[in-house]
C-alpha positions in Angstrom: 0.0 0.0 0.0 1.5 3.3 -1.1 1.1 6.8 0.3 1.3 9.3 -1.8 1.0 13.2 -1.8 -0.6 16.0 -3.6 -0.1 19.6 -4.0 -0.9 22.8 -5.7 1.7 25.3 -6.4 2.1 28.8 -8.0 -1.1 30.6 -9.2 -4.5 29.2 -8.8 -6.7 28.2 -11.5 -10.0 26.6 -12.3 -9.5 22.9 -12.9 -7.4 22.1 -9.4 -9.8 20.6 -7.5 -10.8 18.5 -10.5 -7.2 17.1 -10.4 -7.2 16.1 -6.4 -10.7 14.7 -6.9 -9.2 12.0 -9.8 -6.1 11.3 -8.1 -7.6 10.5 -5.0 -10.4 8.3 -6.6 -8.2 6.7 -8.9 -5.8 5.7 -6.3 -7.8 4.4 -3.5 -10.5 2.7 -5.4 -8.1 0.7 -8.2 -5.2 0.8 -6.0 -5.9 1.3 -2.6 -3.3 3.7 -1.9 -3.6 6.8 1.1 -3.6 9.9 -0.3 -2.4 13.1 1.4 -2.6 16.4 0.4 -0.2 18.9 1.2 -1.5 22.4 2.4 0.3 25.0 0.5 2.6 23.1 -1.7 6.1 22.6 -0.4 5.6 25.1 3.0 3.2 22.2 3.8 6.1 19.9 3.7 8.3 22.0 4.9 6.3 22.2 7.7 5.0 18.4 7.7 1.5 18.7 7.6 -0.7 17.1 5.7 -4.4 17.2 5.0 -6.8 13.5 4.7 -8.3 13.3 1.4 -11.1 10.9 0.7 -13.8 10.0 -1.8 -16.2 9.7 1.2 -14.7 12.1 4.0 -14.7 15.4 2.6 -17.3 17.7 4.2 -19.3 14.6 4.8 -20.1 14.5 0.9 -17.2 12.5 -1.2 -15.0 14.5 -2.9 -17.9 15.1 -6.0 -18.2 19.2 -5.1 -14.6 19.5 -6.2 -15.7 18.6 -10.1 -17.3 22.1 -10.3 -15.5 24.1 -7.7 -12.8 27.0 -8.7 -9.2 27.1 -6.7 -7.5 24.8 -4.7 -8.8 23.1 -1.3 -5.1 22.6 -0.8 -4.2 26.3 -0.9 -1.2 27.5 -2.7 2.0 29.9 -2.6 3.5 31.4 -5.4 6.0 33.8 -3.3 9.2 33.2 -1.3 12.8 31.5 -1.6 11.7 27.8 -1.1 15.2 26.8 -2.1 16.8 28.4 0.8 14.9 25.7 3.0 15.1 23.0 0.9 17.3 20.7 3.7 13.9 21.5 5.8 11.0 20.2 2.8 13.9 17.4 1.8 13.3 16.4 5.3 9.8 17.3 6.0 9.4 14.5 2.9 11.0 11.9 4.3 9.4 12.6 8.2 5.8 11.9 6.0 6.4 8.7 4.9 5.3 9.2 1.3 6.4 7.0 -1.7 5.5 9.7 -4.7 4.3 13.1 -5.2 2.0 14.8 -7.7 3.1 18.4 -8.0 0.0 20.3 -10.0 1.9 23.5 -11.0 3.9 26.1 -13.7 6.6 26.3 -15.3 8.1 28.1 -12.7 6.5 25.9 -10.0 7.5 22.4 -11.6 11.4 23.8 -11.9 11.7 24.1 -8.3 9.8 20.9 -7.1 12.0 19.0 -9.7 14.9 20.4 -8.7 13.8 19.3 -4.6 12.3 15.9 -6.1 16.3 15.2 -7.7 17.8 16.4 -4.9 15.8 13.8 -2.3 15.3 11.2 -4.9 11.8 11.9 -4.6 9.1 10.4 -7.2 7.7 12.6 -8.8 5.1 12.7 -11.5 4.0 17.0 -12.5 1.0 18.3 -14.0 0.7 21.4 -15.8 -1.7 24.5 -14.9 -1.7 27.9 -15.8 -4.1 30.1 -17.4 -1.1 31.9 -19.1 -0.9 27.8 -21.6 3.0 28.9 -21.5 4.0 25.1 -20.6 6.4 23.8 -23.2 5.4 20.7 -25.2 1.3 20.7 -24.0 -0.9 22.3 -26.2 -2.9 22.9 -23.1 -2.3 23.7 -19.3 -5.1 23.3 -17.0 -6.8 26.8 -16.3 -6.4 28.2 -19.8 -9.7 27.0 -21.3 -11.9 28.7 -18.1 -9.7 31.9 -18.2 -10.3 32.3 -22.0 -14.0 31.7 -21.4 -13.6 34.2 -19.3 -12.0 36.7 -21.1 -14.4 36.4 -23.7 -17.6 36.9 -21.7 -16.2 39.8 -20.2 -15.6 41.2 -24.2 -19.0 40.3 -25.2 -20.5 42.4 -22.3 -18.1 45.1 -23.0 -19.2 45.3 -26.6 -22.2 46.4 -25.5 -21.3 49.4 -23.9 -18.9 50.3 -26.3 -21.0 50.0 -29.1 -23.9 52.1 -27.3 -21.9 55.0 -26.4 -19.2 55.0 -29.4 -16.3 54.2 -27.6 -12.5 52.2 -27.7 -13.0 49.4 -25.1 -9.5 48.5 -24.5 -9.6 45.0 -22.2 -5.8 44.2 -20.5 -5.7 40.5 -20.0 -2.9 38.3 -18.2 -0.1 36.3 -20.0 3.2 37.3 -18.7 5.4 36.8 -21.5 3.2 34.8 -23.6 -0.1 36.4 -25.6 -2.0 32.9 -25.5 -4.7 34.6 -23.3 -5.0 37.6 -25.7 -5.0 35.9 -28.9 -7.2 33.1 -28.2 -9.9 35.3 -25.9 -9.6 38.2 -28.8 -10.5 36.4 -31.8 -13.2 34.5 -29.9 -14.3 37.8 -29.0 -14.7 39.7 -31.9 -11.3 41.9 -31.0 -10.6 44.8 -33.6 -7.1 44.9 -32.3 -5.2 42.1 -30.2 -1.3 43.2 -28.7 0.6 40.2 -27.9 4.7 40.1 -26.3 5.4 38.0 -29.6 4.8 41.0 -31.9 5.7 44.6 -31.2 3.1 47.1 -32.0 3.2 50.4 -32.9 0.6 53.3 -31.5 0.5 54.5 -34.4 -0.3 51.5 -36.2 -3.0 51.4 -33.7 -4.4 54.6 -34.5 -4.4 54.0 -38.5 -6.3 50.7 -37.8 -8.7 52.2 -35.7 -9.0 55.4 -37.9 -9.8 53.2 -41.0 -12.6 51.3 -39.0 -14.0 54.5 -38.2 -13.5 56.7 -41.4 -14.6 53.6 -44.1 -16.3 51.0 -42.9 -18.4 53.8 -40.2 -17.7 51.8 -37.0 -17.9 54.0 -33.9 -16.6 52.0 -31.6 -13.5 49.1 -31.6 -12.6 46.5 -29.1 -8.7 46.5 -28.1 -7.2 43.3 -26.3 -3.9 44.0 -24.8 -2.2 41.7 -23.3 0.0 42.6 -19.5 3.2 42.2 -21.4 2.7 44.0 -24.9 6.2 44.7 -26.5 5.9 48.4 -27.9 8.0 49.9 -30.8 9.5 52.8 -29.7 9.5 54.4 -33.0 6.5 55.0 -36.0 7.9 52.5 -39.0 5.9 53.9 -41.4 8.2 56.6 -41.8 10.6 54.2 -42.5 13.1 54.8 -38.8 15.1 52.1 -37.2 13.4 51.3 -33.5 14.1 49.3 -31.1 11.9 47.5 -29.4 10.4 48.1 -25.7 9.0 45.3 -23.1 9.3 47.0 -20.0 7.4 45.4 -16.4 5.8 48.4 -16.0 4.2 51.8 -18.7 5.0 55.0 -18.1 2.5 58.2 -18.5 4.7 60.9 -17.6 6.0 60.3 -14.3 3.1 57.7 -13.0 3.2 54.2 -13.5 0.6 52.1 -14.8 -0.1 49.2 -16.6 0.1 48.5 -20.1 -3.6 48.9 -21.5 -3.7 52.3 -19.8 -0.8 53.3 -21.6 -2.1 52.2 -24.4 -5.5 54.1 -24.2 -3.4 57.4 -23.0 -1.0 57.1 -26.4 -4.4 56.5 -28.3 -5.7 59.9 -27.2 -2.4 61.7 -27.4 -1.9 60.5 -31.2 -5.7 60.5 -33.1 -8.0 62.9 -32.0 -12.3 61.7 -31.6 -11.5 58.5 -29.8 -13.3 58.3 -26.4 -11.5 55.3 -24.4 -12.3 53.4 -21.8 -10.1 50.9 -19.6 -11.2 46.8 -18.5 -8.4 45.4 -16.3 -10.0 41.8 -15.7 -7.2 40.7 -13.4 -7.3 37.9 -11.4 -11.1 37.6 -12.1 -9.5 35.7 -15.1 -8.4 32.9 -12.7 -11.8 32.9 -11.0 -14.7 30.8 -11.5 -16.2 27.4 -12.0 -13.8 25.2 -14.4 -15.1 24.6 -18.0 -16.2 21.3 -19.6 -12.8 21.0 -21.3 -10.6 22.1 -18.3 -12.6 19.7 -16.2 -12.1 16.6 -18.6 -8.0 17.5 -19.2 -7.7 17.9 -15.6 -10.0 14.5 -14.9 -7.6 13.0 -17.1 -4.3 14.2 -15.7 -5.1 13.2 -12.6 -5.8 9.5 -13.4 -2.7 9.5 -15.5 -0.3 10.6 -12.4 -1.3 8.1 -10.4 -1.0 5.5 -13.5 2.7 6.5 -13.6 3.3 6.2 -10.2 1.9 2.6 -10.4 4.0 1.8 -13.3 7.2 3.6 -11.3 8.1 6.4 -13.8 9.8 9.1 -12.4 10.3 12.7 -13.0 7.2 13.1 -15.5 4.8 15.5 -16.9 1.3 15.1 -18.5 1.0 16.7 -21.5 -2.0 17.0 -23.4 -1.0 16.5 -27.7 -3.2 15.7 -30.6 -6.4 15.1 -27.9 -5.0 12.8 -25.2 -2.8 12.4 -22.4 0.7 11.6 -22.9 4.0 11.6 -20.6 7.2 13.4 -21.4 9.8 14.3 -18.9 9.5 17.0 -16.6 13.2 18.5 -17.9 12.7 18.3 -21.8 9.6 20.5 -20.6 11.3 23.1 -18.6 13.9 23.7 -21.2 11.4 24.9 -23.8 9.3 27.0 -21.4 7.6 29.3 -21.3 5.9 28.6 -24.3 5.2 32.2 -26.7 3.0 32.5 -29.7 4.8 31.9 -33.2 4.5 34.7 -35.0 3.6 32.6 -37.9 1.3 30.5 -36.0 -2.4 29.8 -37.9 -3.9 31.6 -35.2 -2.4 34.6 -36.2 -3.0 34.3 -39.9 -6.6 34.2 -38.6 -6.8 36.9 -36.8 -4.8 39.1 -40.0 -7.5 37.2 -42.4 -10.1 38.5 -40.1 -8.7 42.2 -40.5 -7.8 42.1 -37.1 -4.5 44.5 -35.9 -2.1 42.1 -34.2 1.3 44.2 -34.8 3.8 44.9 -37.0 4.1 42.5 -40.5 7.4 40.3 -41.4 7.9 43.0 -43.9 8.2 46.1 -41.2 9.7 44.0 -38.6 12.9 43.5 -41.2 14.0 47.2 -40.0 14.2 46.3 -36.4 17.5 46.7 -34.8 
C-alpha cells in the first residue's frame, strides 16, 4: 500500500480541484493507496503537515463538489525562496512517509519541485496548470480553457457598452510573457485589435487601424485586447526609422506608472483625436470561477494519469495534453522549452490578419528592427 502526496503550487486556477478529486479516486479505489494532500505546496512539507483526502470524508459529501469548484482546497504559494529551506522540505518528505508526489503546477513551479524531487530522490510525476498555456510541449495547461471563457464573456459584455456610447473598449488580460490569453480570448471575441509580447506594435499602427474602421467602414466603436506584457516599438515605421523594441514590467505616462492597457489608451488619445477610451483590467477575475467542460475533462484526465505512472514507477514526469490525449514526457525536456510564446507565424495569427484584425507589425516592417 502506497502513500502518496498532492499539491498545488504557483497561481491558482480553475481545474485544481478536479485534479485532487481523480487522483484520490483513482488511487484508492483501483489501488488502494492513502492519499495526502499537502496544504500550501512545499511550505506544507516543509512544515510536515498534511491534510486527509477521501472519496467519502470530505465535508461529509465525497470528494464530488470539487468537479465544479474554482481554486484549490489545498491552498497555494506562489512567493518566497523555497530553495533556501530545501534541507527542511527534503526532510519534511521523508518525516511523512510518502512513496511519490503529484506536483499540479507552472513552469516556474515544476522547476523548483523538480529540482527538490532530484535532490531527495523523490518520485515525482508533474502536471501542468496555468491560465497563461506557456508550458512547453502541451498544447494545453489546465486553467487556460476557463480563463479564456472568461475573457471572452467579459468582451461580449463590453461590446455592448462600447457600441452604445461609441467608444474604444481597450480589455488588459494576463499572460506574462506569452499572448496565448490575448489571442485566443480576442479572436473569440470579436477583438478589432489584439497586442501580444510576440509581436511589437506600434501606436500609431494602432491609430491608422482604428482610424480606417471608423473613417470607411463607419464603425464608432472598436474593441482592443492587450495583453499585460505588450512589447511596444519605440518608433513610427511607417516613416521608415530604425526602432528598437520596448518590453518593459511596467508603462510610463509621464512620471506615474501604470499598466500596459492604460498606456495604451493614454498614447491612443495623445496621437488621433475623436477616440473616447475606456479601460477593462480583468485581473485575477480571469483565474476565477467554476472550471469549464474542457478544463474539467484534461484535468480529470491528468489526474488519473499521475497516479498510472506512479503505479508503473516512472519518475520525473509530466502530463502533457497533444493531438487530444494524455501523454507523458519528462519533466526537464519541458522546462527547457518553457515558457511557451505564440509563433508569430502560428495559424492563429494568420486568422486573426485574415479577419482584419490588428495584431502588430508585418514580417515586412519587422525586417527594419534593430
Amino acid at each position: 500500500m502506497k502513500r502518496i502526496g498532492i499539491l498545488t503550487s504557483g497561481g491558482d486556477c480553475p481545474g485544481l480541484n478536479c485534479v485532487i478529486r481523480a487522483v484520490v479516486s483513482h488511487a484508492i479505489l483501483t489501488y488502494n493507496w492513502e492519499v495526502v494532500g499537502i496544504p500550501y505546496a512545499t511550505q506544507g512539507l516543509q512544515q510536515r503537515q498534511t491534510i486527509p483526502l477521501s472519496i467519502h470524508g470530505w465535508n461529509l459529501r465525497g470528494i464530488d463538489p470539487l468537479l465544479n469548484m474554482g481554486g484549490t482546497i489545498l491552498g497555494s504559494i506562489n512567493e518566497g525562496d523555497t530553495l533556501a529551506a530545501a534541507g527542511e522540505i527534503l526532510s519534511g518528505y521523508e518525516a511523512l512517509g510518502l512513496d511519490a508526489l503529484i506536483a499540479v503546477g507552472g513552469d516556474g513551479s515544476l522547476k523548483i519541485i523538480h529540482e527538490l524531487a532530484t535532490m531527495g530522490n523523490w518520485h515525482l510525476v508533474g502536471i501542468p496548470k496555468t491560465i497563461d498555456n506557456d508550458v512547453a510541449l502541451t498544447e494545453r495547461s489546465i486553467g487556460f480553457d476557463t480563463a479564456v471563457n472568461t475573457i471572452v464573456d467579459a468582451i461580449n459584455r463590453l461590446t455592448f457598452t462600447a457600441a452604445s456610447h461609441d467608444r474604444v473598449m481597450i480589455v488588459e488580460v494576463m499572460g506574462r510573457t506569452a499572448g496565448h490569453l490575448a489571442l485566443h480570448s480576442g479572436i473569440a471575441g470579436g477583438a478589432d485589435v489584439i497586442l501580444i509580447p510576440e509581436i511589437p506594435y506600434t501606436i500609431q499602427g494602432i491609430c491608422d487601424h482604428l482610424k480606417e474602421l471608423r473613417d470607411t467602414w463607419k464603425r464608432k466603436f472598436a474593441i482592443v485586447v492587450v495583453a499585460e506584457g505588450a512589447t511596444l516599438c519605440s518608433e513610427d515605421l511607417n516613416n521608415g526609422h530604425r526602432v528598437t523594441v520596448e518590453n518593459i514590467p511596467d508603462a510610463n505616462i509621464g512620471s506615474a506608472k501604470c499598466g500596459r492597457g492604460q498606456y495604451v489608451a493614454a498614447q491612443i488619445s495623445n496621437f488621433a483625436h475623436g477616440f473616447d477610451t475606456r479601460v477593462s483590467v480583468l485581473g485575477h477575475i480571469q483565474r476565477g470561477g467554476i472550471p469549464s467542460a474542457l478544463d474539467r475533462l484534461v484535468a480529470t484526465a491528468f489526474g488519473k494519469t499521475a497516479v498510472d505512472l506512479v503505479a508503473q514507477g516512472k519518475n520525473h514526469q509530466m502530463l502533457a495534453w497533444q493531438n487530444g490525449k494524455v501523454t507523458s514526457i519528462p519533466i526537464e525536456s519541458s522546462l527547457n522549452q518553457s515558457p511557451q510564446l505564440v509563433d508569430p507565424k502560428s495559424d492563429l495569427v494568420e486568422i486573426a490578419h485574415a479577419l482584419g484584425i490588428y495584431v502588430g507589425l508585418t514580417e515586412k516592417m519587422t525586417k527594419v528592427l534593430v
